[in-house]
N, C-alpha and C positions, 0 to 999 in steps of 0.2 A: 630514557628520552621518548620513545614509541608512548609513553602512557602518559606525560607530559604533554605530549602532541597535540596526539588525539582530543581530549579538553578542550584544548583553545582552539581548536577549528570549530570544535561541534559549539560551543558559546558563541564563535565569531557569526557562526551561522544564523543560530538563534537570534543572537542580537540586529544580524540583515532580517530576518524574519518577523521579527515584533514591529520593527519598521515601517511597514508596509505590506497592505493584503501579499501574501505570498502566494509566487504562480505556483506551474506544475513543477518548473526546474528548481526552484528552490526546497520545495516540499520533499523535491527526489534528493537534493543534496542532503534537507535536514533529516529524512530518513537514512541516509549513506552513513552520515555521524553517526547517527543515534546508534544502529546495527554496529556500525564497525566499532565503538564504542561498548556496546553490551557482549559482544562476540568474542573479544581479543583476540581475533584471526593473527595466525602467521603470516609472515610475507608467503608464502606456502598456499594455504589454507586460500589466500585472500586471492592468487592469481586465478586459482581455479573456483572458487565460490562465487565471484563475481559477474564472470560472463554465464552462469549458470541461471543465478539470481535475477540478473539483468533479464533473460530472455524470457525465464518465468512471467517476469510483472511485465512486460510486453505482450505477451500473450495474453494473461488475463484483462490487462487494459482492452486491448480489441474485442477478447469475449463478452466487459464490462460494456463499451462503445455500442457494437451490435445490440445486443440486450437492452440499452437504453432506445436505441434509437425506435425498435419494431414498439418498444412501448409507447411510444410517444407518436407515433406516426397517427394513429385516430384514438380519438376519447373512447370511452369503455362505452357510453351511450349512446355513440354511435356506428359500434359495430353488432354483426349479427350475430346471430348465439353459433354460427358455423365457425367465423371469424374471430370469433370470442374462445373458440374451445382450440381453433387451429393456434393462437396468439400461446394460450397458454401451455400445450404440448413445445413450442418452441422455446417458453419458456423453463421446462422441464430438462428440454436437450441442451439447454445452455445450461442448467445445475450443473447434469450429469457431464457435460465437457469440463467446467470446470474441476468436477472432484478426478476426473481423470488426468486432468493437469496436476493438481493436486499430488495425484499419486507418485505418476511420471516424476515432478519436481523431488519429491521425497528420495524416490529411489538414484537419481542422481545425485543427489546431494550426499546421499551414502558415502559414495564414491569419493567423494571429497572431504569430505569432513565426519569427527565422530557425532554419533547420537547426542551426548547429552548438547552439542553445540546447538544441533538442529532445534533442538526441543529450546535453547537459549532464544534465537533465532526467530521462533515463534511467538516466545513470550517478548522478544523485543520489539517484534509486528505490534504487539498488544497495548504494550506499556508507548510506543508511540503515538496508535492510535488513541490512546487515551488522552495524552499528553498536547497533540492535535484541538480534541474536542475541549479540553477544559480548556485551550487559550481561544477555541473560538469562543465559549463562552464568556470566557473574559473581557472580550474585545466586545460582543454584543451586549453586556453589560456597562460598559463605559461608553459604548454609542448610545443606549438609550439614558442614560445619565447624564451625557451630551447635551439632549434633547429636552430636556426636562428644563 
């Protein structure tokens, strides 16, 4: 039943997603599918992996936020080469926070789940984001075919 489910959510999703530009909430549900899907978590597995996961991609989202925003706050031509080289150390310390999150995440995840899951896990970050890019493409391709 659990494998039959699963499917027809993450399609039902899909198909709300092809719909219309998808926000951030959908993108989070059509990655929810997509992981819970490649994972086959236990009901087990999946009470503890989840608020784990979750707090993960919130944290880096704000790491991502901040990091956008000091980038954008003045053009690179008009700042000073003081300004210039302080932007980019900041920019360094937000690497280095994130591989420490990185880390941190990993070693909890321990705790819950086996290895080869995590390493699943990652490859289904991947095979998402990929999955992501080729229907923007697709869609930017039928817009400009629109236009023509």
């Amino acid at each position: 039943m659990k494998t039959l489910f699963i499917p027809i959510i993450a399609l039902l999703l899909t198909v709300n997603a092809y719909a219309q530009k998808p926000s951030k909430e959908k993108m989070k549900a059509l990655k929810v599918a997509h992981i819970t899907e490649q994972l086959d978590l236990t009901a087990k597995e999946a009470q503890a992996f989840w608020p784990i996961y979750n707090a993960n991609e919130d944290k880096l989202e704000k790491l991502k936020t901040e990091s956008v925003k000091r980038r954008k706050e003045k053009k690179p031509e008009n700042l000073s080469e003081i300004e210039a080289k302080s932007l980019l150390l900041e920019m360094v310390s937000i690497e280095k926070q994130k591989c420490e999150l990185d880390e941190q995440h990993l070693i909890n995840l321990l705790k819950v789940l086996p290895a080869k899951k995590i390493i699943a896990l990652h490859q289904a970050n991947r095979s998402f984001r990929r999955k992501m890019i080729d229907e923007f493409k697709q869609r930017h391709r039928g817009e400009k075919n629109k236009k023509k």
